[in-house]
C-alpha positions as CSV (number, residue, x, y, z in Angstrom):
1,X,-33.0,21.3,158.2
2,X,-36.2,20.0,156.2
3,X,-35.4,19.2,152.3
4,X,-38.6,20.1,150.7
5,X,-39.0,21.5,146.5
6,X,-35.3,21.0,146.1
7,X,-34.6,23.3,148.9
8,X,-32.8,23.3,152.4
9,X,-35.5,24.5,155.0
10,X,-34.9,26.6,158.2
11,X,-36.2,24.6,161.0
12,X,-36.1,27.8,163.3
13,X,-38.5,29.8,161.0
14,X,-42.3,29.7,160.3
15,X,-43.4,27.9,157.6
16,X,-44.5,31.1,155.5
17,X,-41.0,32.2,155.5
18,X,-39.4,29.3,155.4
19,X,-41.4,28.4,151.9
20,X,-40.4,31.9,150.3
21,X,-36.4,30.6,150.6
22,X,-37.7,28.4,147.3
23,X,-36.7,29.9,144.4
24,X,-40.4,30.8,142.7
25,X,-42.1,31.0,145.6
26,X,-42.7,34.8,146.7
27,X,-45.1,35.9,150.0
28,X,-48.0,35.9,148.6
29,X,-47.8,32.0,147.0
30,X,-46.7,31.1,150.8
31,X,-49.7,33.1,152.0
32,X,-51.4,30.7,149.6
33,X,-50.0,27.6,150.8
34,X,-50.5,27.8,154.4
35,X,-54.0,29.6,153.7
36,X,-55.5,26.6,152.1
37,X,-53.6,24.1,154.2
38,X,-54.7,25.7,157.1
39,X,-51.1,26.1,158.6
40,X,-50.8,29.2,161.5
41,X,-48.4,31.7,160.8
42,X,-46.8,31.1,164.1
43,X,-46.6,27.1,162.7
44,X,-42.8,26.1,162.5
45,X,-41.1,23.9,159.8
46,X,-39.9,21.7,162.7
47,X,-43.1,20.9,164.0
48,X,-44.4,19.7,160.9
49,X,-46.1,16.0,160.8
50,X,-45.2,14.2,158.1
51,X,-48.9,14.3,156.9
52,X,-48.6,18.0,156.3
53,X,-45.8,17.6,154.2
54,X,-47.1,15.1,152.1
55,X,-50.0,17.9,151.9
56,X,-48.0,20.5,151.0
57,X,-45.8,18.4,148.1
58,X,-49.6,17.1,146.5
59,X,-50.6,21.4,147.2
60,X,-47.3,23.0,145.4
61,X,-47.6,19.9,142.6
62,X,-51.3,20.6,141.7
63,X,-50.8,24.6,141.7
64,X,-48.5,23.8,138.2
65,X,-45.8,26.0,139.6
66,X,-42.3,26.6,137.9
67,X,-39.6,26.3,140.5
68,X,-36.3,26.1,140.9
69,X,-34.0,24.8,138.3
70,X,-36.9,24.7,135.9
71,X,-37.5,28.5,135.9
72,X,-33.9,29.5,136.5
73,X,-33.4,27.8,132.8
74,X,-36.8,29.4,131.6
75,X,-35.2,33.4,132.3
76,X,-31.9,31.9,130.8
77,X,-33.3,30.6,127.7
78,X,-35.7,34.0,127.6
79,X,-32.6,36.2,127.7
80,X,-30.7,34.2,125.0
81,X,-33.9,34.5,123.0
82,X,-34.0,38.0,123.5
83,X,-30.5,38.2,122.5
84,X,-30.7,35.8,119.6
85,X,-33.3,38.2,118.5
86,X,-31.4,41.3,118.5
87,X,-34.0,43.0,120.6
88,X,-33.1,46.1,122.5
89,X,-33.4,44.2,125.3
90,X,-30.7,41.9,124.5
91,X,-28.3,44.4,123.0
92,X,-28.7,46.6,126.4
93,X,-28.3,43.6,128.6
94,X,-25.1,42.1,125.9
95,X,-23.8,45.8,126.9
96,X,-24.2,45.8,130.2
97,X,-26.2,48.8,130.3
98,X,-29.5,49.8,131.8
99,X,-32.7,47.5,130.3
100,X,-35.6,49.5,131.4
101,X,-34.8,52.8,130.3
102,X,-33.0,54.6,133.0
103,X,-30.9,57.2,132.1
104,X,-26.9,56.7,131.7
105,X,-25.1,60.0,131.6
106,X,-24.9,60.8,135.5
107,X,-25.9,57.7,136.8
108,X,-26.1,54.3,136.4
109,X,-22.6,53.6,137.2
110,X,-22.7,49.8,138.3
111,X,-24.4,48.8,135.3
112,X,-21.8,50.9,133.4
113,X,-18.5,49.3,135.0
114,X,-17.7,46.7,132.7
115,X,-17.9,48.7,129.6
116,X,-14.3,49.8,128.3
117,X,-14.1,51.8,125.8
């Protein structure tokens, strides 16, 4: 297992999929990555030189990227602003029911199951 951005890597798996295991990292930032790096698809984490990690650290660092713990604690502190706020956002997601306007009378029944009324 390679440690890289605060996260254990697959060796077993390519490095485009093995980058999208960080959290904040989706498929198209990896198609990023090994794009400008030049990595193949078919290029596995274990066969990585030590040069191209130091590569890809200097690449994720200078693309300003929020990963990990950092934006875990930016949606936190977003939700508790929303709820702070009294937003209907907040209230809905305080409730436990649907945020983005689906309907509740027939459906919606695991985002209903820990209301008790």
């Amino acid at each position: 297992m390679l440690y890289l951005l605060e996260t254990k890597l697959p060796e077993n798996k390519s490095v485009f999929f093995a980058l999208t295991n960080v959290y904040g990292i989706g498929k198209n930032t990896a198609f990023l990555i090994c794009k400008k790096l030049g990595f193949s698809v078919n290029l596995k984490t274990k066969n990585l030189t030590q040069e191209q990690i130091e590569e890809l650290l200097q690449l994720v660092d200078s693309l300003n990227l929020t990963l990990n713990n950092e934006l875990k604690k930016l949606r936190s502190l977003t939700l508790k602003t929303l709820i702070s706020i009294k937003s209907y956002r907040g209230l809905r997601r305080v409730r436990g029911l649907p945020v983005r306007g689906q309907r509740t009378h027939t459906n919606a029944k695991s985002s209903r199951k820990g209301r008790r009324f």
